[in-house]
MARFITOR-946572 format. One record per atom (N, C-alpha, C): x, y, z; atom name; residue number from 1; residue in one letter. Coordinates in pm, 1 decimal. Layout:
<sites>
SITE          u          v          w    a     k   r
SITE          X          Y          Z   CA   NUM   a
...
</sites>
This chain:
<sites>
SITE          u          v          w    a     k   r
SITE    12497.5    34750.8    18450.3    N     1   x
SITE    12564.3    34654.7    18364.8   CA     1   x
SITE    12508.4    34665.5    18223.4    C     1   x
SITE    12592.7    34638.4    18132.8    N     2   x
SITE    12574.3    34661.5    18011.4   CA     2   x
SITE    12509.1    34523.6    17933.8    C     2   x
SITE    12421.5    34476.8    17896.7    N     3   x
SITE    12440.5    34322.0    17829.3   CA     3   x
SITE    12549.9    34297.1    17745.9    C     3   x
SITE    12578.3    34190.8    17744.9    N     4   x
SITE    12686.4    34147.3    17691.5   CA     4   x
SITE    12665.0    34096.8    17559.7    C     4   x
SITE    12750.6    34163.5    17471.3    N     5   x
SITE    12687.7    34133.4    17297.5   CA     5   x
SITE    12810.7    34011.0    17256.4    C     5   x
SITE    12758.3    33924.8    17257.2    N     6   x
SITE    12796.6    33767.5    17239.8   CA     6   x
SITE    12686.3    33698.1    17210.6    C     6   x
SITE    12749.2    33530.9    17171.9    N     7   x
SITE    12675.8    33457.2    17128.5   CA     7   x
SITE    12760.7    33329.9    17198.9    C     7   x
SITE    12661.6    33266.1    17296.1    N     8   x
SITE    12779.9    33176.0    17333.2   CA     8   x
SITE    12696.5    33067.3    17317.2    C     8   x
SITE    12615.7    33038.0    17305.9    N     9   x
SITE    12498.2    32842.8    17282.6   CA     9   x
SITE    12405.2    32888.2    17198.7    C     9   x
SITE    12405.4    32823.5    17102.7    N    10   x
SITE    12272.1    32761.2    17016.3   CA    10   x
SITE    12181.7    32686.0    17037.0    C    10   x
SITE    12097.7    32680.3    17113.0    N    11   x
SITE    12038.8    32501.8    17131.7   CA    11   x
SITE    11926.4    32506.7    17019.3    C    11   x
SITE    11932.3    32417.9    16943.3    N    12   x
SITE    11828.5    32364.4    16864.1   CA    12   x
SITE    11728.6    32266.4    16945.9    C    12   x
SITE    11612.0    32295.3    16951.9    N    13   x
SITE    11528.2    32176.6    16955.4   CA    13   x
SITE    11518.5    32084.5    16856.7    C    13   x
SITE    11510.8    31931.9    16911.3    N    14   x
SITE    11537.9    31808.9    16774.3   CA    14   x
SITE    11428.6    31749.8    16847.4    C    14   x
SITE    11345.6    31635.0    16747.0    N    15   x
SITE    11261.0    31581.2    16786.0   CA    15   x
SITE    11373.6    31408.3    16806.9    C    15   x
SITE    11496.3    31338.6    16724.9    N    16   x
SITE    11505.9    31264.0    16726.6   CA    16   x
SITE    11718.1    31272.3    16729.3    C    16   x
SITE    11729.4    31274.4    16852.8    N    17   x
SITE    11854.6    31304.5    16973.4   CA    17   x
SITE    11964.8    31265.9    16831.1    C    17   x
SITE    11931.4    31106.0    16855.1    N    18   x
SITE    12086.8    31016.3    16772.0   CA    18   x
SITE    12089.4    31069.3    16590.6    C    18   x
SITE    11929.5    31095.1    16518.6    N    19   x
SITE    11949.8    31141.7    16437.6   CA    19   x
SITE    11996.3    31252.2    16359.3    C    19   x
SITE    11983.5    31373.8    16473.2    N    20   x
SITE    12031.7    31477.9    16436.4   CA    20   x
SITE    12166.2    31495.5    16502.0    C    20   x
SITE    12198.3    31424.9    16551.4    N    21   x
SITE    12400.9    31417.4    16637.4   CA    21   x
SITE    12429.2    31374.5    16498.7    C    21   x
SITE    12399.1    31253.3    16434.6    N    22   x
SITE    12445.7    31179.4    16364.0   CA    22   x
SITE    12479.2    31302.7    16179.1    C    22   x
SITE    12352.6    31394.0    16183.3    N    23   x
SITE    12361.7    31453.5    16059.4   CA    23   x
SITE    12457.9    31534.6    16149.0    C    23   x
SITE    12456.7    31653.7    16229.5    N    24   x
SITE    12597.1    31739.3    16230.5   CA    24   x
SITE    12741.5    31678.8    16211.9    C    24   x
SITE    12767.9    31533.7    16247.0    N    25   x
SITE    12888.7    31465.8    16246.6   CA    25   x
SITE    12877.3    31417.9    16114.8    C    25   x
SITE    12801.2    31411.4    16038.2    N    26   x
SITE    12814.0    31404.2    15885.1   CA    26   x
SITE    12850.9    31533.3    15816.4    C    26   x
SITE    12806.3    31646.4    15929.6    N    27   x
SITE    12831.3    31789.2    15823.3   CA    27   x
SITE    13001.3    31755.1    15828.9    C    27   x
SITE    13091.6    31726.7    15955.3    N    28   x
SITE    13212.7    31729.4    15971.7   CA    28   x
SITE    13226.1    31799.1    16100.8    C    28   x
SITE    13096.9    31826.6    16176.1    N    29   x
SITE    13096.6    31911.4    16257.5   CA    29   x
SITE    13180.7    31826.6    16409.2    C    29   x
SITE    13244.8    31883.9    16493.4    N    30   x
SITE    13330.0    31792.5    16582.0   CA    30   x
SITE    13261.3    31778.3    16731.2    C    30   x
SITE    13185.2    31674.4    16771.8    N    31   x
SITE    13086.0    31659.1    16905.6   CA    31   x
SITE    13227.2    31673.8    17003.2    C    31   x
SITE    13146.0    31772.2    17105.6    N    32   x
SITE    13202.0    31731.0    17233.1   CA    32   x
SITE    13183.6    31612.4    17354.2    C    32   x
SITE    13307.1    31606.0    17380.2    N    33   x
SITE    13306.0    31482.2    17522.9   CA    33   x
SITE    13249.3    31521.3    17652.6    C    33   x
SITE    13181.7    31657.5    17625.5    N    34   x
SITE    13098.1    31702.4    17709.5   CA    34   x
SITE    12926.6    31628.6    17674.0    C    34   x
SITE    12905.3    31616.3    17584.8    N    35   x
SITE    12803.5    31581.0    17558.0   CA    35   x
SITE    12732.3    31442.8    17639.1    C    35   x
SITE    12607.8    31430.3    17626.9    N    36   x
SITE    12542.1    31312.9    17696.8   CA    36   x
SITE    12446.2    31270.7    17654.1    C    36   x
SITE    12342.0    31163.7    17698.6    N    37   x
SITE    12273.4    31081.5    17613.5   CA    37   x
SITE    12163.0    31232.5    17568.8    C    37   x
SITE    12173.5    31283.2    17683.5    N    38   x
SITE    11992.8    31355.6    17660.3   CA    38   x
SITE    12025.9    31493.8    17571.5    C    38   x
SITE    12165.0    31543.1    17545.4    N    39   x
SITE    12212.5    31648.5    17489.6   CA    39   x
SITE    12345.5    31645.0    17430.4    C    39   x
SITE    12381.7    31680.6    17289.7    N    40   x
SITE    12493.8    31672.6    17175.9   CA    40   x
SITE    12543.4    31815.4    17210.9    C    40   x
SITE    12663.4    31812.4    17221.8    N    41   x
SITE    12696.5    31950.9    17201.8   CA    41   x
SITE    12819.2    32013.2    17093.4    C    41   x
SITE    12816.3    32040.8    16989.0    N    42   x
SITE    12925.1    32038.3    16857.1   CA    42   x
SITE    12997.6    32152.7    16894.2    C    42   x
SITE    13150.8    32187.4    16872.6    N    43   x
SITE    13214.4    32296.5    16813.7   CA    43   x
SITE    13237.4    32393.5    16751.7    C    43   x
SITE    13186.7    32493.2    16708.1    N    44   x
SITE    13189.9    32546.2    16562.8   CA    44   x
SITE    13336.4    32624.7    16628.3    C    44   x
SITE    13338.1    32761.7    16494.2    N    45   x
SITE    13453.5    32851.6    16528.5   CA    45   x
SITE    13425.2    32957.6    16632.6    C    45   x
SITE    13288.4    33000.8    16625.1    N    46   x
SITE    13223.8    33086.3    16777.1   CA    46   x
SITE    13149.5    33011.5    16841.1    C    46   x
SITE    13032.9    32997.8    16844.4    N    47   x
SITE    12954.4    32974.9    16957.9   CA    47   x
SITE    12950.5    32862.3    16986.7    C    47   x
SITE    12884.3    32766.9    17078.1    N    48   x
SITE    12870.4    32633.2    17051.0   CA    48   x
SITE    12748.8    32613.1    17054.1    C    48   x
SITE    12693.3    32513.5    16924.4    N    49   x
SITE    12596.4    32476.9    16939.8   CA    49   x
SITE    12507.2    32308.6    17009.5    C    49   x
SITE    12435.1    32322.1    17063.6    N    50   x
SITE    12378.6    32225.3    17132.5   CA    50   x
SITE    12227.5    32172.4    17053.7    C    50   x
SITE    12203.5    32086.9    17096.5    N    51   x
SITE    12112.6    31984.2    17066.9   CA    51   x
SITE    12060.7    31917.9    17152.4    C    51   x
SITE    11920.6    31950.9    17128.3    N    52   x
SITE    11809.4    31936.0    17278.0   CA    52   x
SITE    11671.6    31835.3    17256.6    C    52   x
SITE    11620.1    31723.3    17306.0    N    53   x
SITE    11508.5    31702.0    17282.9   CA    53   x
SITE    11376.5    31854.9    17284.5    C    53   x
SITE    11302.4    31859.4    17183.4    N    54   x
SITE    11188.7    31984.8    17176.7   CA    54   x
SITE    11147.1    32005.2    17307.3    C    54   x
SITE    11120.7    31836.6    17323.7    N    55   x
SITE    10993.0    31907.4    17424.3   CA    55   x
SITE    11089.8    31951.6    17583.7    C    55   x
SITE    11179.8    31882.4    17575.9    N    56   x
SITE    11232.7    31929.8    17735.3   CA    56   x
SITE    11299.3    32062.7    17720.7    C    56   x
SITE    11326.6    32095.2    17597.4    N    57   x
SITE    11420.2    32279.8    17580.7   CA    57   x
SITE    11262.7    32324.1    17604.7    C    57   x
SITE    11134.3    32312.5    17575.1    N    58   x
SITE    11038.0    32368.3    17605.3   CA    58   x
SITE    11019.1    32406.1    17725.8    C    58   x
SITE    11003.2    32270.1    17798.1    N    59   x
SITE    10995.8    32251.2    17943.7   CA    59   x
SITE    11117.9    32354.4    17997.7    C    59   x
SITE    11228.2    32353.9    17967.0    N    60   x
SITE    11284.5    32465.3    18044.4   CA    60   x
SITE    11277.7    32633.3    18039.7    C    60   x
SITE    11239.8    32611.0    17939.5    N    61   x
SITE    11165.8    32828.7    17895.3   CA    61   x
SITE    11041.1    32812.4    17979.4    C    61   x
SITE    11007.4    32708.0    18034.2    N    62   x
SITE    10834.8    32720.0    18084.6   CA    62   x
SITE    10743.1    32752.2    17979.9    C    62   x
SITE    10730.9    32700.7    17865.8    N    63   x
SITE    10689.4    32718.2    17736.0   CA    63   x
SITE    10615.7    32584.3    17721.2    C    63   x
SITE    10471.8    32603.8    17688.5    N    64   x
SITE    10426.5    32488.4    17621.2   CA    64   x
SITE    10523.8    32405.2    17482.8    C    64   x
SITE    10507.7    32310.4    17479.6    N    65   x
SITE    10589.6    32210.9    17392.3   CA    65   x
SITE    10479.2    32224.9    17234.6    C    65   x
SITE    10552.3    32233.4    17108.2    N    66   x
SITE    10454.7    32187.1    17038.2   CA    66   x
SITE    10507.7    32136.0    16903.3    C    66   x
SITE    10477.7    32097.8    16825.1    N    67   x
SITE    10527.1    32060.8    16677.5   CA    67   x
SITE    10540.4    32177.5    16616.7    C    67   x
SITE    10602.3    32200.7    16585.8    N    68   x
SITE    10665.6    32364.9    16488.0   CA    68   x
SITE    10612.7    32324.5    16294.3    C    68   x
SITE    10557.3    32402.8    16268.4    N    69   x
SITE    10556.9    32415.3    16126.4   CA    69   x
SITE    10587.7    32504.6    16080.6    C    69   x
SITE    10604.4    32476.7    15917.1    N    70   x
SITE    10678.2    32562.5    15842.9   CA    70   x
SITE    10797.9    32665.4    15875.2    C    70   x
SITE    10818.4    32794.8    15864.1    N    71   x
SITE    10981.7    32860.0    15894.8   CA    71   x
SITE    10900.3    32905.1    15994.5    C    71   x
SITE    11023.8    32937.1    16112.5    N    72   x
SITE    11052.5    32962.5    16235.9   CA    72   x
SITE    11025.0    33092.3    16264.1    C    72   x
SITE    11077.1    33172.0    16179.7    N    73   x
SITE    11142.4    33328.4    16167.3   CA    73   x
SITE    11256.4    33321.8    16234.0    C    73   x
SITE    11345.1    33205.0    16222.8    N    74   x
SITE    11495.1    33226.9    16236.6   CA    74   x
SITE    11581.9    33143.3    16195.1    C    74   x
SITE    11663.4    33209.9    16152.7    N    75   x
SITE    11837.4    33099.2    16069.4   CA    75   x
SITE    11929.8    33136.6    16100.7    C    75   x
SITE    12017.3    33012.9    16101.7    N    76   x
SITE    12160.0    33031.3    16136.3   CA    76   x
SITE    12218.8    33036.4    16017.0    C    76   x
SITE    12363.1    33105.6    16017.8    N    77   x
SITE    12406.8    33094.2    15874.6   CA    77   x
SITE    12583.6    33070.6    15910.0    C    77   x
SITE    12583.0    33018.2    15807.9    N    78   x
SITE    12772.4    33008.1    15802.1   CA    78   x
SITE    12788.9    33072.9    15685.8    C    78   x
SITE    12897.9    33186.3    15698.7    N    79   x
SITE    12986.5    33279.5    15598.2   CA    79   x
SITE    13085.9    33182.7    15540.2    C    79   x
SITE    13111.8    33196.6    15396.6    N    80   x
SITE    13221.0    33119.4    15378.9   CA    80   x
SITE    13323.3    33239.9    15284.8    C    80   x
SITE    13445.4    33233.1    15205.9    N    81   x
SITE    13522.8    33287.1    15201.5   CA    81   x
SITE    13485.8    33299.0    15064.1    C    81   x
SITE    13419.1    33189.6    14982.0    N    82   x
SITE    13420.3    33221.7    14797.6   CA    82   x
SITE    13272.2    33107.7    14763.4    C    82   x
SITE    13239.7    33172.6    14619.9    N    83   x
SITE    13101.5    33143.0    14572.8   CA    83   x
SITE    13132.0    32988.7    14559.2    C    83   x
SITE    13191.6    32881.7    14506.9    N    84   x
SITE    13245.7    32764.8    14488.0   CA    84   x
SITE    13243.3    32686.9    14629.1    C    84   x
SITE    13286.9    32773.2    14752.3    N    85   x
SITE    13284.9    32702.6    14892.5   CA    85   x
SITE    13139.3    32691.1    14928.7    C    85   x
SITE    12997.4    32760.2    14892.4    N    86   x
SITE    12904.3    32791.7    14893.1   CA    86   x
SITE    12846.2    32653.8    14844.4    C    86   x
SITE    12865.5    32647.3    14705.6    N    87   x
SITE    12824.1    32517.4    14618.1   CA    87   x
SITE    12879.3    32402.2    14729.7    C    87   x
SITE    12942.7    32363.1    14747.2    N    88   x
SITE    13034.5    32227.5    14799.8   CA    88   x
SITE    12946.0    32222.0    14935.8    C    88   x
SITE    12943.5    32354.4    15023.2    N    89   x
SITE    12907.0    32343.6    15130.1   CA    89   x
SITE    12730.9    32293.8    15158.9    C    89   x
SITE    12654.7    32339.7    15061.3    N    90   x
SITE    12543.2    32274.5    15009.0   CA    90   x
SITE    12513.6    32180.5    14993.2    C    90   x
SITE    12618.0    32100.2    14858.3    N    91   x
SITE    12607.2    31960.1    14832.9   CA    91   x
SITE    12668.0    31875.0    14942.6    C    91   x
SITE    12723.7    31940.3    15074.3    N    92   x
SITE    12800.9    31830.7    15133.5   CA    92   x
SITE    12657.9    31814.9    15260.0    C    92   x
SITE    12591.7    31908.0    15320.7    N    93   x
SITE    12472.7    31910.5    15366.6   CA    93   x
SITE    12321.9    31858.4    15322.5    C    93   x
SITE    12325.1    31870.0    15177.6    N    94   x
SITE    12208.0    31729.4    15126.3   CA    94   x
SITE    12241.6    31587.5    15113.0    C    94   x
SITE    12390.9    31617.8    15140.8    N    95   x
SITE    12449.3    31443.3    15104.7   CA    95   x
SITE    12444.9    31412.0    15275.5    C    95   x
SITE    12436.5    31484.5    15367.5    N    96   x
SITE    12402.1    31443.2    15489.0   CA    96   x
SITE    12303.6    31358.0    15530.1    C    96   x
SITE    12223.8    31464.9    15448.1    N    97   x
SITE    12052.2    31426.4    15499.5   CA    97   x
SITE    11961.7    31585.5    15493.2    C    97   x
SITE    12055.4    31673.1    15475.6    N    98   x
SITE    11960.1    31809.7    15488.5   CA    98   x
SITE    11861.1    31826.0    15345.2    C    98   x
SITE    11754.9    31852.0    15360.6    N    99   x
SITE    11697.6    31933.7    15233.4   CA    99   x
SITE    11692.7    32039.2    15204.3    C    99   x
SITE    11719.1    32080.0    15072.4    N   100   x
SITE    11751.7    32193.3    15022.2   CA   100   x
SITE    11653.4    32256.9    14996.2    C   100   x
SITE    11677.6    32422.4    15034.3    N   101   x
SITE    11543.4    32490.9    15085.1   CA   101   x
SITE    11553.1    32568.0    14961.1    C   101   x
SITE    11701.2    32638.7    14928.1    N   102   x
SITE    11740.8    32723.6    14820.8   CA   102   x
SITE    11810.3    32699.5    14767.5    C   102   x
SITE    11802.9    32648.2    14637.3    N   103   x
SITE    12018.6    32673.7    14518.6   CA   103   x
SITE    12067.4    32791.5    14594.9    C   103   x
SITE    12182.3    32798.1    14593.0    N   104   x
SITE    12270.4    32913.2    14560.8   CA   104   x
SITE    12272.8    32987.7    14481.4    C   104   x
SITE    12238.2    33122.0    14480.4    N   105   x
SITE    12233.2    33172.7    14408.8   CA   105   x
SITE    12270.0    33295.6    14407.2    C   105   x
SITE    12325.6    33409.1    14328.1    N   106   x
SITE    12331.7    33558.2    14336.1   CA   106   x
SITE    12250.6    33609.0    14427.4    C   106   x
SITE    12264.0    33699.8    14534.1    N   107   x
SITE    12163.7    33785.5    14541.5   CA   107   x
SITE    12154.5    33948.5    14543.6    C   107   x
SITE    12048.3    33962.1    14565.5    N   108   x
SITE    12010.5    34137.1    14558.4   CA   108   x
SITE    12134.4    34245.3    14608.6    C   108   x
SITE    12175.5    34163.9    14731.0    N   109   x
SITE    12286.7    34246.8    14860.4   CA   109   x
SITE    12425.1    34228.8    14785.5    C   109   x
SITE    12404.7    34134.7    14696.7    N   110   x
SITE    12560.2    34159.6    14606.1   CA   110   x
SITE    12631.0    34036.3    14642.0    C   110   x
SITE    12571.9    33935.8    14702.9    N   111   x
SITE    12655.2    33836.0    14730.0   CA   111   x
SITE    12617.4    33718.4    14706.0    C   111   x
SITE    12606.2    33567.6    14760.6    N   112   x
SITE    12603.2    33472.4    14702.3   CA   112   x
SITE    12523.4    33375.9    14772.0    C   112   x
SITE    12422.0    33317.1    14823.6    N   113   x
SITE    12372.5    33230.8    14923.6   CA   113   x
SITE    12301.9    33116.5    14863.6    C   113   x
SITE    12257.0    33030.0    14982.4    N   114   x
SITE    12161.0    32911.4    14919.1   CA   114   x
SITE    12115.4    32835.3    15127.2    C   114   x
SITE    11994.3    32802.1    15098.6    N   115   x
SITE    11964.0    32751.7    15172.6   CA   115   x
SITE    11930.9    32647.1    15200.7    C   115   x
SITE    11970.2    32536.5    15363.4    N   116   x
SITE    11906.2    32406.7    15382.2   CA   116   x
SITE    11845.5    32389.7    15501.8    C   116   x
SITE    11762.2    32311.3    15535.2    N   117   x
SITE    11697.7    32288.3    15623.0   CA   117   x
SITE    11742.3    32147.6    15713.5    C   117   x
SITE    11816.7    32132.3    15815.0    N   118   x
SITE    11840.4    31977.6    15896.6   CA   118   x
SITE    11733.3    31929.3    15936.8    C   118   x
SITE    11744.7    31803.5    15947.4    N   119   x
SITE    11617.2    31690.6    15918.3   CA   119   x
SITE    11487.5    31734.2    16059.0    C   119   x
SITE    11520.1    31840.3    16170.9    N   120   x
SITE    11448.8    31861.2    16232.1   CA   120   x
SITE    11376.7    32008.7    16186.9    C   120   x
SITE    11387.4    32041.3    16043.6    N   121   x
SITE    11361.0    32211.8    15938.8   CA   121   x
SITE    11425.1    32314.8    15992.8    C   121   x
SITE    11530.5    32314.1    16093.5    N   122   x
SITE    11602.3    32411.9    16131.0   CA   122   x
SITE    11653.0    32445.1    16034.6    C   122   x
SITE    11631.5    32659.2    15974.3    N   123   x
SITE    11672.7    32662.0    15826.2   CA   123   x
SITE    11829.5    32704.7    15874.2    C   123   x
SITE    11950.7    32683.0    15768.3    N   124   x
SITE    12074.4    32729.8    15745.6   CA   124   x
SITE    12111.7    32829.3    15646.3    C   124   x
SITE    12133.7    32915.9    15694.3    N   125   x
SITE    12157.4    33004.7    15509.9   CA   125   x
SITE    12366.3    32973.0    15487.3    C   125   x
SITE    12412.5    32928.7    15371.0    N   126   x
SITE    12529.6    32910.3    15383.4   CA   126   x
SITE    12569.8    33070.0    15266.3    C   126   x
SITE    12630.8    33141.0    15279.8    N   127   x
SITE    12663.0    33215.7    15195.9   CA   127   x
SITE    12790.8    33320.9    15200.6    C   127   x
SITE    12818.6    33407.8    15112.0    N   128   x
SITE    12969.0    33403.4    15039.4   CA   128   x
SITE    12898.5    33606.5    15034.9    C   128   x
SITE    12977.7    33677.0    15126.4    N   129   x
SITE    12971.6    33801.9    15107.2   CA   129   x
SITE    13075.8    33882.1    15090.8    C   129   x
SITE    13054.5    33928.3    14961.2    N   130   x
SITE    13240.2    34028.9    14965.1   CA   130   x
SITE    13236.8    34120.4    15015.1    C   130   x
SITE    13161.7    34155.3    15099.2    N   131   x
SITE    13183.1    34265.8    15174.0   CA   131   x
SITE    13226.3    34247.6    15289.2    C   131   x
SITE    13176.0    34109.2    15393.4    N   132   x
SITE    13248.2    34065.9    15437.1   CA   132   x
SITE    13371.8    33974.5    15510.0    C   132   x
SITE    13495.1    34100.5    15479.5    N   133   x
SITE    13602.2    33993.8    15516.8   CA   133   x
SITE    13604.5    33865.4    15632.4    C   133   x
SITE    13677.7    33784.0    15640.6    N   134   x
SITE    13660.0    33681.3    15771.6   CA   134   x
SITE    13769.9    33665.9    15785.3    C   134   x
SITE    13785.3    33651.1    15904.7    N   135   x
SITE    13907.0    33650.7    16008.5   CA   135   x
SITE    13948.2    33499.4    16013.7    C   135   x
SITE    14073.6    33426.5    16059.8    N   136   x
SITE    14112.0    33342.3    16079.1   CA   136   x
SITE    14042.5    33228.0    16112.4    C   136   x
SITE    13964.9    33255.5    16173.8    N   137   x
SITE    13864.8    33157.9    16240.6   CA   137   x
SITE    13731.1    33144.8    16112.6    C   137   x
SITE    13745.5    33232.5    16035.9    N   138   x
SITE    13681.2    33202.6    15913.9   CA   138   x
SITE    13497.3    33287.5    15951.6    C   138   x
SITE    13503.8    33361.0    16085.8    N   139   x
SITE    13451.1    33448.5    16099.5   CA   139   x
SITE    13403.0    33594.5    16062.1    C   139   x
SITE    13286.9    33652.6    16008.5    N   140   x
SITE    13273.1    33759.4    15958.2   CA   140   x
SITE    13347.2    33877.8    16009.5    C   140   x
SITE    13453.7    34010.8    15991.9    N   141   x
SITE    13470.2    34111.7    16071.8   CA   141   x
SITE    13427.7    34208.3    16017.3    C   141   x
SITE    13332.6    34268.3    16096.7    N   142   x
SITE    13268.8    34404.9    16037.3   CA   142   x
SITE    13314.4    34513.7    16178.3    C   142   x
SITE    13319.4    34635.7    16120.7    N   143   x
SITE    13371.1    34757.6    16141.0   CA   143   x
SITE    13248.8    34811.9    16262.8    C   143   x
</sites>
């Protein structure tokens, strides 16, 4: 068998359940009626992402539990279609509650980004690449 190159759950560890449901439904993000007290689970256009108390997503890797500092060595990012959707998409995520990690800005690769962090420092990179196109679903398609 081949692994299967997909992305189907996100789970974030959150330290505080109702607060971080409450900032994704401020991003505009749409909770499912699947969801329950002990786990949020949102919509996006691919994968779905979930929302976990820390210490019990710990408890299930069989992983000691611990307070996380500073960056992770990992981000999620949303592609958007133009440098202007970039800006908006920023200011609509600090007006949540996220803090802003990066302006938007040009970068090196030729394209456009800025970064935030949700109130549990999970970083987001939001950014604008002309190289690549996105599909209907507002998804990256690369070759």
């Amino acid at each position: 068998m081949t692994f299967p190159g997909r992305l189907s759950l996100v789970t974030l560890g959150v330290t505080d359940l109702p607060r971080s449901t409450a900032f994704y439904q401020a991003l505009g993000w749409r909770l499912s009626a699947r969801s329950q007290p002990d786990i949020s689970f949102f919509h996006t256009a691919g994968a779905l992402l979930a929302l976990y108390p820390s210490a019990e997503l710990a408890a299930d890797a069989l992983q000691p539990a611990h307070e996380p500092a500073g960056f992770r060595n990992v981000t999620c990012a949303v592609c958007l279609g133009a440098e202007p959707e970039v800006d908006e998409a920023l200011a609509t995520a600090v007006a949540a509650g996220a803090t802003l990690l990066k302006p938007a800005q040009k970068v090196e690769w030729g394209g456009y980004s800025g970064y935030f962090a949700d109130p549990d420092g999970h970083a987001w990179e939001v950014a604008y690449n002309p190289f690549w196109p996105l599909n209907d679903a507002g998804l990256p398609e690369l070759p």
